[in-house]
C-alpha positions in Angstrom: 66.7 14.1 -63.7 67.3 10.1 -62.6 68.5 11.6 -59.2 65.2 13.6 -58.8 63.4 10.7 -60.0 64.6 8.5 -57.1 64.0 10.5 -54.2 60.9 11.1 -55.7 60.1 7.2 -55.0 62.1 7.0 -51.8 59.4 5.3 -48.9 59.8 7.9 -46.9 58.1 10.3 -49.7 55.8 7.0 -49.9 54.6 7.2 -46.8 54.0 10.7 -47.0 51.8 10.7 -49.4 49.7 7.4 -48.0 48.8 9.6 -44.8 48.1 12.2 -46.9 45.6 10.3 -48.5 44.2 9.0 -45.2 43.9 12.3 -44.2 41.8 13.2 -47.0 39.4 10.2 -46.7 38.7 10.7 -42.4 38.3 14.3 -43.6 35.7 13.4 -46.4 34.3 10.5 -43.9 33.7 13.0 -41.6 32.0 15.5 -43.8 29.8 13.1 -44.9 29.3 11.9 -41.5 28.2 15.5 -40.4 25.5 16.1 -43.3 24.0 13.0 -42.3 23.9 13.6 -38.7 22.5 17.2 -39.4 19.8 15.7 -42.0 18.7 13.3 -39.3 18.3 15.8 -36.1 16.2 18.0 -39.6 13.7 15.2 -40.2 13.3 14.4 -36.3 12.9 17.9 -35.5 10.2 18.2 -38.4 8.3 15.1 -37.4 8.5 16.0 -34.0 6.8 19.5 -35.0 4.1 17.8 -37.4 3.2 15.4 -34.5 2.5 18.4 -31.5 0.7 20.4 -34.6 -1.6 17.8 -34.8 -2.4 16.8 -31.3 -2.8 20.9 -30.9 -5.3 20.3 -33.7 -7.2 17.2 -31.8 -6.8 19.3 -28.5 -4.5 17.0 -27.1 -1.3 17.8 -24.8 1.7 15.4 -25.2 1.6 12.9 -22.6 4.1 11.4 -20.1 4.8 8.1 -20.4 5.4 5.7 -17.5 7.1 2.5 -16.9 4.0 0.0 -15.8 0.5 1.6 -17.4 -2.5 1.2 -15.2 -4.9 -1.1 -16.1 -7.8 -0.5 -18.0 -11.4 -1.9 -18.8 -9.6 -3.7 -21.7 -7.1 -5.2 -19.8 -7.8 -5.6 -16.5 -7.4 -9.0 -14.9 -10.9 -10.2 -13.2 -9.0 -10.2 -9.7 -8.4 -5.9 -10.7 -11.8 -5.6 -11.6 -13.6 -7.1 -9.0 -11.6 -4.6 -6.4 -12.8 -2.2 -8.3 -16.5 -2.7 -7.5 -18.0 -2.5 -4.2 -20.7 -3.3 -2.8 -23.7 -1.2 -0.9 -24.0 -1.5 2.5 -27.5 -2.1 4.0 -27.2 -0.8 7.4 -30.5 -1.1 10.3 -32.3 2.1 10.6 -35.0 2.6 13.0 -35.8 6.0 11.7 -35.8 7.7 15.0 -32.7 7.4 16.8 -30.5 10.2 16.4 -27.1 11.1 16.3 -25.0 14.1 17.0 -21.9 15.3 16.9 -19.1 14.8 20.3 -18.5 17.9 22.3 -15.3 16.8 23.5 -13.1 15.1 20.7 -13.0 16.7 17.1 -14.6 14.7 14.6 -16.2 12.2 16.5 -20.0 11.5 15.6 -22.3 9.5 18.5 -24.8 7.0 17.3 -26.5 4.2 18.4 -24.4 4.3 21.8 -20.9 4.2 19.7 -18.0 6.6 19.0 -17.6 6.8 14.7 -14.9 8.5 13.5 -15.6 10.9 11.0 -13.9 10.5 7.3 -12.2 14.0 5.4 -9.6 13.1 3.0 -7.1 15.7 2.6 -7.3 16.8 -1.3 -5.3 15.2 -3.6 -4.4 12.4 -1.4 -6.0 9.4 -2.8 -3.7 10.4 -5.6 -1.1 11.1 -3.5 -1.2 7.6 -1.9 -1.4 5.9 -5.5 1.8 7.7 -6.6 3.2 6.3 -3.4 2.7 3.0 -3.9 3.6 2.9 -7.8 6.6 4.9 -6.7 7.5 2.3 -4.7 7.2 -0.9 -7.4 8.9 0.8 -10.5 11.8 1.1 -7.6 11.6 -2.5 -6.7 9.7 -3.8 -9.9 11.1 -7.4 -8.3 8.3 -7.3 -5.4 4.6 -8.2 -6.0 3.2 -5.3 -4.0 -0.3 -5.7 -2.4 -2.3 -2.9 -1.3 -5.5 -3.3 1.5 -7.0 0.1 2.4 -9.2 -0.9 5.4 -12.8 1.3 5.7 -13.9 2.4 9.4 -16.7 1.9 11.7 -18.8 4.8 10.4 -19.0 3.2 7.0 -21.0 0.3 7.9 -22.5 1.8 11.5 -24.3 4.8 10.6 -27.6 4.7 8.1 -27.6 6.7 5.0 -30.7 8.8 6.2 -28.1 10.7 9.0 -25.2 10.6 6.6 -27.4 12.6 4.7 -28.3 15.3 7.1 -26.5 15.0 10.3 -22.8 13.9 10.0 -20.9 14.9 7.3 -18.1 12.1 6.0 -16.7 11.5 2.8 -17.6 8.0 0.6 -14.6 5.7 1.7 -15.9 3.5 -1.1 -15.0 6.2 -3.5 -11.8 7.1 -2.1 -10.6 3.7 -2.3 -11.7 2.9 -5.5 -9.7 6.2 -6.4 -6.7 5.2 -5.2 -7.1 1.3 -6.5 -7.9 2.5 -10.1 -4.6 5.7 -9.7 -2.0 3.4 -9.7 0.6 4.3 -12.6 2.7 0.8 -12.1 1.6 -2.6 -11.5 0.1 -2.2 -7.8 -2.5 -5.6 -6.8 -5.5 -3.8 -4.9 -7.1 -6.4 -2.3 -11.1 -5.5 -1.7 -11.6 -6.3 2.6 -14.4 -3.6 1.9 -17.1 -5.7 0.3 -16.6 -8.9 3.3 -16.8 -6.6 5.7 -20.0 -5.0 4.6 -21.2 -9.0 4.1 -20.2 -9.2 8.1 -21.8 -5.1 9.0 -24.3 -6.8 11.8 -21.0 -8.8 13.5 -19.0 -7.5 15.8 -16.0 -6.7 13.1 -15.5 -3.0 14.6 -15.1 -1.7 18.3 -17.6 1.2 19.7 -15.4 3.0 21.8 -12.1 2.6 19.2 -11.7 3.5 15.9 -9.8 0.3 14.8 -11.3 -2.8 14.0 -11.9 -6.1 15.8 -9.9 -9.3 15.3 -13.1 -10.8 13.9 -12.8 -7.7 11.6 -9.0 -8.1 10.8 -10.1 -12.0 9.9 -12.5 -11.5 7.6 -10.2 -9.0 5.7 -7.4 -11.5 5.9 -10.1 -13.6 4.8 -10.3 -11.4 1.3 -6.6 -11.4 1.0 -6.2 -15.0 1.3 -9.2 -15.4 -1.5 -7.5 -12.3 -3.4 -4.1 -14.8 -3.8 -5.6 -18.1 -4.4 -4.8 -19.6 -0.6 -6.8 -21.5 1.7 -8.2 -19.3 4.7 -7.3 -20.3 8.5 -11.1 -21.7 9.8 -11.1 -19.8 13.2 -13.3 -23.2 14.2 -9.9 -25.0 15.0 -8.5 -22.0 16.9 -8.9 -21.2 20.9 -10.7 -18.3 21.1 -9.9 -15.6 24.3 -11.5 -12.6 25.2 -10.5 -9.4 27.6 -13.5 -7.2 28.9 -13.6 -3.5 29.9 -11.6 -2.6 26.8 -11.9 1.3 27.0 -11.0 2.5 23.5 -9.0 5.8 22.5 -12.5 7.5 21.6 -14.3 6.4 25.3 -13.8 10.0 26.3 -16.1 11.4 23.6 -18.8 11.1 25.9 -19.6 10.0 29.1 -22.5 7.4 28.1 -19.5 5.2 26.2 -18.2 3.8 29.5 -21.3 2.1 30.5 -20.5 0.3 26.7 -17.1 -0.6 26.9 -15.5 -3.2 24.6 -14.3 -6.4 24.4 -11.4 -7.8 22.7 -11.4 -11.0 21.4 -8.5 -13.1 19.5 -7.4 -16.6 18.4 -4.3 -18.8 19.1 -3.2 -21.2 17.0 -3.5 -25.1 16.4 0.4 -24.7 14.8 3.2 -23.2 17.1 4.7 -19.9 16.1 6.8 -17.4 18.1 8.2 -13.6 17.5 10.9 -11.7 16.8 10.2 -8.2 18.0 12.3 -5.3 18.1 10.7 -2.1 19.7 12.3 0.7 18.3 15.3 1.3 15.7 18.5 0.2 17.2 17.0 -1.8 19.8 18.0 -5.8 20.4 15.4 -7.8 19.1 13.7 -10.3 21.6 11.9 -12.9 21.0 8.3 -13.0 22.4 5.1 -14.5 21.7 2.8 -13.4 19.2 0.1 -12.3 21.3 0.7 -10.5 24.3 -2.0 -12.9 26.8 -1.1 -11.6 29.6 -2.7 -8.2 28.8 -5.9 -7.1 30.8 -8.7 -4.8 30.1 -8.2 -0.7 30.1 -7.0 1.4 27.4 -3.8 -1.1 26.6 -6.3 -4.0 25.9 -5.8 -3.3 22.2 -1.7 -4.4 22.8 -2.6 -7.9 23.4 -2.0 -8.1 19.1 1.8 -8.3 18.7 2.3 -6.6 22.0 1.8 -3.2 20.6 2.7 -1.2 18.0 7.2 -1.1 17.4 9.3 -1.1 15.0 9.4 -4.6 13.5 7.8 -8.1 14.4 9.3 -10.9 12.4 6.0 -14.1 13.1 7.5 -17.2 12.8 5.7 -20.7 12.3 7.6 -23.3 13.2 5.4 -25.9 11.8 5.1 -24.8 8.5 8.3 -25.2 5.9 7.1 -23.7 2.0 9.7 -21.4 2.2 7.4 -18.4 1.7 7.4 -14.7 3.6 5.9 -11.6 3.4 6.9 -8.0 4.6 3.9 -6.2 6.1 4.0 -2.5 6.0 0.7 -1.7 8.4 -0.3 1.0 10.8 -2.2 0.0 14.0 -5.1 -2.0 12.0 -2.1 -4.3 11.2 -1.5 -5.8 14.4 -5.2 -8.3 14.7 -4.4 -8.9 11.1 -0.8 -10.1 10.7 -1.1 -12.9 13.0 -3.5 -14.7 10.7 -1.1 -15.0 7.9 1.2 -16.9 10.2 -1.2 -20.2 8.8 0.0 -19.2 5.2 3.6 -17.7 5.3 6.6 -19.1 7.0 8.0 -15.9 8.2 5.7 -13.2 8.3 7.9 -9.4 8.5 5.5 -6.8 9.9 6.5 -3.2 9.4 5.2 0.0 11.2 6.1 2.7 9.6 5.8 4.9 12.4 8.3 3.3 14.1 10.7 1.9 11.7 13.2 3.6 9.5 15.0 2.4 6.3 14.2 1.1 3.3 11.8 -1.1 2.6 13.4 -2.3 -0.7 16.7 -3.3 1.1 14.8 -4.8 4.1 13.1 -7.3 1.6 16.8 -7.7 -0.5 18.5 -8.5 2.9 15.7 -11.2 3.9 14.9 -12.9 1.0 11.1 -11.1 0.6 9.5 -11.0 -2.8 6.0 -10.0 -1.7 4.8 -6.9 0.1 1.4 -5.8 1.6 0.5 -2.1 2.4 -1.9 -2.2 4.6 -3.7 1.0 6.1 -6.7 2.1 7.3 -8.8 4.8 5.0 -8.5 7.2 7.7 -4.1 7.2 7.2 -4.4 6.7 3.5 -6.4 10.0 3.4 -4.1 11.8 5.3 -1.4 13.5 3.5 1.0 13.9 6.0 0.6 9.8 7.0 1.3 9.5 3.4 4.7 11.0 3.3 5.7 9.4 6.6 5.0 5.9 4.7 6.9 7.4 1.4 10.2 7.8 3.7 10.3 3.7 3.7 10.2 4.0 0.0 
């Protein structure tokens, strides 16, 4: 009996039974562990089935959530709401002169001894082009995006009276406000719409192209500048130039438009800047002027801005050190209008997204760039297909 009563005690026969024990308790641990896992996945499940019962009962589908909500009445900042309102244009009607549509380029409407492109939004796109954009910031939330969707001629050119009987184009002021209030992340809207209904009797749009003027382009920058707080360049201390016989892309809607043709006008500088322009991907950039001011009149007077539409155009001013730059992602109304911000920005990046491919996002990482402005005509923003060539940068 002693000897049986010793190896009882031995350690080994101690140490046996302590991972016995141990064994027992992770087993019990993990029993207990499993019925409390399983009661919690239970009451989820049942509260998750009492809450979609009741929005059933209220007629209300579960909704999906997104990073940045839009704004709202409630808390919209003032500089969101007032792009959100825009204003009526009051445009000169004799009452008599007529309009009618071009016989030899689709959608063009004659009036008043100008070419007006007509405006039909895809469906869906003003959506479309809101989902863009707020794609875009929840994938670089560190950016301030900025958004200008620039109206055309026939918004401010044509009277209401014809609108309503003769040419049919779609409200631009109601496509943009679409897009401008569609945004699911935080996406600034910038108004040019309203000062360039204040400046309808100037000479803000050509009548022979479907792009604005310079004088147009400044006033928008004009917005954009009061849109951020800035100071506005006073054209009074810039050197104004002109090129006649500019024959826009729509001269050939009719023969009576080349007794009208246009003239370009644009401003240099009282500060020296020069440019950093690279034509197509993969080409050497060059450095160049700003403005082409060597161009002449003819269908290429419109390249005297930038020296044409390329791939990218980096603006520098030399005379100004704040440090600050901004990215411009534009189609052709971009090219009168990104000059101007050479008076406010340090290095101005100017984008065309028909030429240039990449990512934006990077592009801004690789050059120090915390603010971005997307900035297209309403004609492009309405066009599906323009859309998804822009969402490629993104």
């Amino acid at each position: 009996m002693e000897e049986q009563h010793n190896r009882a005690h031995t350690p080994d026969d101690r140490r046996m039974r302590a991972e016995l024990r141990k064994k027992r308790q992770r087993k019990l641990l993990l029993r207990r562990t499993l019925i409390v896992s399983a009661a919690i996945l239970i009451i989820a499940a049942l509260v998750l089935l009492i809450v979609m019962i009741g929005q059933a009962l209220m007629g209300q589908t579960p909704q999906r959530t997104v990073e940045t909500e839009a704004a709202t009445p409630d808390d919209a900042t003032p500089a969101y709401t007032a792009a959100l309102n825009f204003s009526t244009p009051q445009i000169a009607d004799d009452k008599k002169t007529e309009g009618a549509y071009s016989t030899l380029i689709d959608g063009v409407y004659l009036y008043n001894k100008r070419a007006f492109r007509t405006f039909d939004p895809d469906d869906g796109a003003a959506d479309s082009y809101a989902d863009a954009l707020s794609g875009l910031k929840r994938k670089a939330p560190e950016l301030t995006i900025y958004n200008m969707i620039v109206p055309t001629a026939i918004e401010f050119g044509v009277p209401d009276r014809l609108k309503e009987s003769s040419v049919t184009t779609a409200s631009q002021s109601e496509f943009i406000r679409s897009v401008y209030s569609g945004y699911s992340a935080d996406v600034v809207p910038v108004n040019c719409y309203n000062t360039l209904c204040d400046h309808l009797t100037e000479y803000t749009y050509f009548g022979t192209d479907s792009r604005w003027t310079a004088l147009g382009a400044y006033y928008a920058y004009g917005a954009f500048m009061d849109a951020l707080g800035e100071r506005t360049l006073n054209l009074d201390i810039c050197t104004e130039h002109t090129i006649d016989g500019f024959e826009g892309s729509l001269v050939y809607a009719d023969d009576g438009l080349w007794e009208n043709l246009d003239t370009v006008h644009f401003w240099t500088f009282p500060f020296n800047t020069y440019a950093e322009r690279t034509d197509n991907m993969g080409d050497e950039p060059y450095t160049t002027t700003v403005y082409y001011e060597g161009e002449s009149g003819g269908a290429y007077a419109f390249g005297v801005f930038l020296w044409g539409d390329g791939a990218l155009v980096v603006e520098h001013n030399t005379d100004l050190q704040n440090g600050k730059k901004i990215a411009v992602v534009k189609d052709s109304f971009g090219n009168p209008f990104a000059p101007y911000l050479a008076a406010n920005y340090e290095e101005v990046h100017v984008i065309d997204y028909n030429y240039y491919s990449g990512s934006i996002k990077s592009y801004c990482r690789n050059n120090d760039i915390d603010e971005v402005l997307i900035l297209m005509s309403v004609s492009d923003a309405g066009d599906t297909d323009e859309i998804v060539r822009l969402q490629q940068l993104f």
